[in-house]
N, C-alpha and C positions, 0 to 999 in steps of 0.2 A: 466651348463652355468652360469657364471656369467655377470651382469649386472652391469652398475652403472648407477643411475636416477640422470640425468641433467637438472632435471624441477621436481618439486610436481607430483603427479598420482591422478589421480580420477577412479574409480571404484563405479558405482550406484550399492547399496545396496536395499533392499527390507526394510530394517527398517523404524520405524518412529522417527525421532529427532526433538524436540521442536526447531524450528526456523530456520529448517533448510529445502529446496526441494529436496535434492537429498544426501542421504546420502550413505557413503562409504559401501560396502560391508565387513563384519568381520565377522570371528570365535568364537564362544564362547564355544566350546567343551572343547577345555583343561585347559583356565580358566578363573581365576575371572570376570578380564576384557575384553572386547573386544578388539581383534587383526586383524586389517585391511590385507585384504588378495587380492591376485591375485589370483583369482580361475583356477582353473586348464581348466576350458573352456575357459574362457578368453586366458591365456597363448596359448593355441593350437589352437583357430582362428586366432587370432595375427599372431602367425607362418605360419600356414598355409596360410592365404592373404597374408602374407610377400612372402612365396615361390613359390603359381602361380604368381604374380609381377615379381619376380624374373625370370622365364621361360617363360612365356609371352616376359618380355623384348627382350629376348635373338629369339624371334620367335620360341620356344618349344611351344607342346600341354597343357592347363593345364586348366581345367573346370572352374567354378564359383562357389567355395563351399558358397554362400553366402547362400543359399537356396536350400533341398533338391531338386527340378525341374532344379536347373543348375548344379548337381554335376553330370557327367559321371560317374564314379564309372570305368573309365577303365586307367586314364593318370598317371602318377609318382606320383604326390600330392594324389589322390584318392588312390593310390597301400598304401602310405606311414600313412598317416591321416585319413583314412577312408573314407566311402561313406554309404550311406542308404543300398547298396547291398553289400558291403564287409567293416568287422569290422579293425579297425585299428591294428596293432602289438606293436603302442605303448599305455605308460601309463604316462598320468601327474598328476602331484601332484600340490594341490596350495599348494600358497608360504604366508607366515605368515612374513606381516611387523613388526619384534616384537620390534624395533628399531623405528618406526616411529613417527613422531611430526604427530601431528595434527592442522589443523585450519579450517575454514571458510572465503568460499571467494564468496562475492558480485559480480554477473553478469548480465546483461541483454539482454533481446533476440534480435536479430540481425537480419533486414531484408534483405536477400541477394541481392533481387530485388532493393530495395532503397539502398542497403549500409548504412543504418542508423538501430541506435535504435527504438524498438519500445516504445512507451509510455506505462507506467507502467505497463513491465514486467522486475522487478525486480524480481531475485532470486537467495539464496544462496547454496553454494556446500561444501562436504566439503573434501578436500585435505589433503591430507599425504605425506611429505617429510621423505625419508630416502638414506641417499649415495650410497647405490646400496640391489640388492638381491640375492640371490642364486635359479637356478630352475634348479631342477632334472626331467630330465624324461625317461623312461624302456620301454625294449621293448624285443619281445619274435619273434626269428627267426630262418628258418633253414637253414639259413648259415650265416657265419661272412660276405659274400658279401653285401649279403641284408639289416645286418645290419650296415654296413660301407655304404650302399648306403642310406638308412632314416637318420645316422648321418650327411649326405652330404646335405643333404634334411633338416634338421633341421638348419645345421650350416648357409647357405645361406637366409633365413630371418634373423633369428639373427645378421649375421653382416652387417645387412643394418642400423642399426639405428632407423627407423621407430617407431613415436610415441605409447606408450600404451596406453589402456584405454578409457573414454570418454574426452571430450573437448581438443581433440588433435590439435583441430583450432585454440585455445584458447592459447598452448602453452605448454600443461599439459602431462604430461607420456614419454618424449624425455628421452630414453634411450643408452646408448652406452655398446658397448659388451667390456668386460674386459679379459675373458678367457672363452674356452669352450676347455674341458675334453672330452674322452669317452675310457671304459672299456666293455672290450667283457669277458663275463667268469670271470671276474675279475682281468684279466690282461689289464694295459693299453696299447692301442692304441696310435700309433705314429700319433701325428696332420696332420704330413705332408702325412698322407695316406686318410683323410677327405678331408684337402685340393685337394691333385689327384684325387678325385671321384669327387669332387663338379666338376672339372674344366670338368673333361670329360661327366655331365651331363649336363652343358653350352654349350660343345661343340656338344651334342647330340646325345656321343654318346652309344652303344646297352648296353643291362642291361647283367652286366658278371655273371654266375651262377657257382658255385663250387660243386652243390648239395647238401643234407643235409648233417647239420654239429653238 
């Protein structure tokens, strides 16, 4: 899938930066510097809420992966993403902003009750702009059905648009879908066979099996 970022991202990190409250989440495994990432949880919640939305909308079953106690572990999204009682068949990888600007950006807390600021709570973020990014992700199945039905399953969050990240109120993470790929075996897939699955899980209808493959 590619992506292109029509707004800066924020991603909280766990580090400490002098001057900063909420710093970006980076890599520093492969090198010198640090490289702001999308982690690959990230990436796969993101999807995931995009695609019960997505089925919801349309009046399909589709649980609350917000929290183990509202995930069924038995609807399409659970088949597809996983659940505490059945592991997923895919795999994400984050994504390495290696392209990215960096800044700092001054905000304050927001009380939703008043619709006003609050009084000194200042704090600052820090945002990464880059034109878009690339994210890959695998998946192990026994049949080209099932897995033309998870690419169905993926493709319909992603081209909703739906912001990334945190301070998506704010304005931050609006991303747009530019192209999405998919190779079975290493032969590519014709788009227009993700698009026919998506539409007929919309339409709701049965999951087709071909057996192992």
């Amino acid at each position: 899938m590619r992506f292109r970022l029509a707004s800066g991202v924020h991603i909280t990190g766990e580090r400490v930066e002098l001057g900063v409250d909420k710093a970006f989440v980076v890599d520093w495994h492969m090198d010198r510097s640090p490289v702001p990432i999308v982690p690959a949880t990230t990436l796969k919640g993101w999807l995931r809420e995009g695609a019960e939305r997505v089925l919801r909308g349309v009046g399909l079953s589709a649980c609350d992966g917000s929290s183990p106690q509202t995930v069924c572990g038995e609807c399409l999204v659970c088949k597809v993403f996983g659940s505490p009682q059945r592991r997923s068949p895919l795999r994400f990888r984050d994504v390495r902003l290696r392209e990215a600007l960096w800044d700092v950006r001054a905000n304050v807390s927001l009380s939703r009750h008043r619709k006003a600021a609050y009084e000194e709570r200042l704090f600052f973020s820090e945002v990464a702009w880059q034109s878009g990014f690339e994210a890959r992700v695998m998946g192990v199945f026994p049949s080209q059905e099932e897995a033309l039905q998870a690419a169905a399953l993926l493709y319909l969050p992603a081209q909703l648009g739906v912001a990334l990240g945190a301070a998506r109120s704010r304005g931050l993470g609006w991303v747009e879908l530019e192209d999405f790929s998919v190779r079975w075996n290493g032969e590519s897939e014709p788009l227009s066979r993700v698009l026919q699955r998506a539409e007929e899980i919309l339409k709701g209808a049965p999951e087709k099996s071909e057996g192992n493959g």
